[in-house]
C-alpha positions in Angstrom: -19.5 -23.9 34.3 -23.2 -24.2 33.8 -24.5 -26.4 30.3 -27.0 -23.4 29.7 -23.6 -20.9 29.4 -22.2 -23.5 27.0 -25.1 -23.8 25.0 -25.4 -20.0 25.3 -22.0 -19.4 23.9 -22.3 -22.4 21.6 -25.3 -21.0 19.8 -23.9 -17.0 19.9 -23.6 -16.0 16.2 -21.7 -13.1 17.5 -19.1 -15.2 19.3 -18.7 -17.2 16.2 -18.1 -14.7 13.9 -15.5 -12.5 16.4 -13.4 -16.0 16.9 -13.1 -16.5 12.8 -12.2 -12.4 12.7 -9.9 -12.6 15.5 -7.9 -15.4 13.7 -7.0 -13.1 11.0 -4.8 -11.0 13.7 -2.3 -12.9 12.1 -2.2 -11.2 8.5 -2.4 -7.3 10.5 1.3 -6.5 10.1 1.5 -7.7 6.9 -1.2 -5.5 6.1 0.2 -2.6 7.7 3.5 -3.1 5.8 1.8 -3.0 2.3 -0.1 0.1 3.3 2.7 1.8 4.1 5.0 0.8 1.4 2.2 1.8 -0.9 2.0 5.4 0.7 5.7 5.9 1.0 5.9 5.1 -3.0 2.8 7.8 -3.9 4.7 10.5 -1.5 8.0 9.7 -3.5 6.0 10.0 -6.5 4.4 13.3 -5.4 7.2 15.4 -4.2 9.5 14.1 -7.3 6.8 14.4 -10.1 5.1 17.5 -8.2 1.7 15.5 -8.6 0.5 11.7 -8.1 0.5 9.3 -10.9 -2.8 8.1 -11.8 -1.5 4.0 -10.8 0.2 5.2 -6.9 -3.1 6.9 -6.4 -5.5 4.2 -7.4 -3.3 2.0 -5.5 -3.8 3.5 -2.6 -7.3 3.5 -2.9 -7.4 0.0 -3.9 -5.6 -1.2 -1.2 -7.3 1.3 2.1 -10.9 0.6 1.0 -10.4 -3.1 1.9 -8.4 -1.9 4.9 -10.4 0.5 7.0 -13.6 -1.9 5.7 -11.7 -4.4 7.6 -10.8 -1.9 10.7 -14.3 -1.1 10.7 -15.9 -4.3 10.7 -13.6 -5.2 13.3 -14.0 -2.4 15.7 -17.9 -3.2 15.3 -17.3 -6.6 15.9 -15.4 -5.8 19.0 -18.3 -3.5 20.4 -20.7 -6.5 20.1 -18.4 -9.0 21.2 -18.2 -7.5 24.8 -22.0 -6.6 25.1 -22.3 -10.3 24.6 -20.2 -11.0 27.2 -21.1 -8.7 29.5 -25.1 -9.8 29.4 -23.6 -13.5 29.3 -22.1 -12.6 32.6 -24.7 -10.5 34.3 -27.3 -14.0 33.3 -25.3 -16.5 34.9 -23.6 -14.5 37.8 -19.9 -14.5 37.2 -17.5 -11.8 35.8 -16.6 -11.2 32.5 -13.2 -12.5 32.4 -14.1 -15.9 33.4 -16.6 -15.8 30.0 -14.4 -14.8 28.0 -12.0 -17.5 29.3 -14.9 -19.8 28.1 -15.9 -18.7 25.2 -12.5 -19.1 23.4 -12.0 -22.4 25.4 -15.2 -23.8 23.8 -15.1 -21.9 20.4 -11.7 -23.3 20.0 
């Protein structure tokens, strides 16, 4: 590995910010878990009450804003991410794996 592909991926804003995103994998399920719990409480509500209460439906949207704000981000994140490394690969001649392989070895 070349210096000027370590300071390329050292100095990649893009790189930095997808390695802090990608650490928060962690919290997904638990995410995923809340949502649904939250949903399967307004649907109970709904089908006993024959409407949603005011507090499962503000839950709801309380907690899927943040959510799909996340997915979003993410997904966007994700795009950039491998246009990076793709145009870090085409510049110093390798594949993209191999970047990739570097960039979390040095970001890490």
């Amino acid at each position: 590995m070349s210096i000027e592909l370590q300071n390329d991926i050292k100095s990649s804003v893009i790189l930095k910010v997808y390695n802090k995103f990608s650490k928060l994998r962690k919290i997904i399920p638990a995410i995923k878990w809340i949502l649904g719990i939250s949903f399967l409480i307004a649907f109970v509500d709904t089908v006993i009450d024959g409407e949603t209460s005011p507090i499962s439906m503000w839950t709801n949207i309380i907690l899927w804003i943040p959510a799909m704000t996340l997915a979003f981000v993410g997904a966007i994140l994700h795009l950039l991410t491998g246009i990076k490394l793709g145009n870090l690969a085409a510049k110093h001649d390798m594949n993209i794996e191999s970047v990739k392989v570097w960039a979390e070895e040095i970001l890490n």
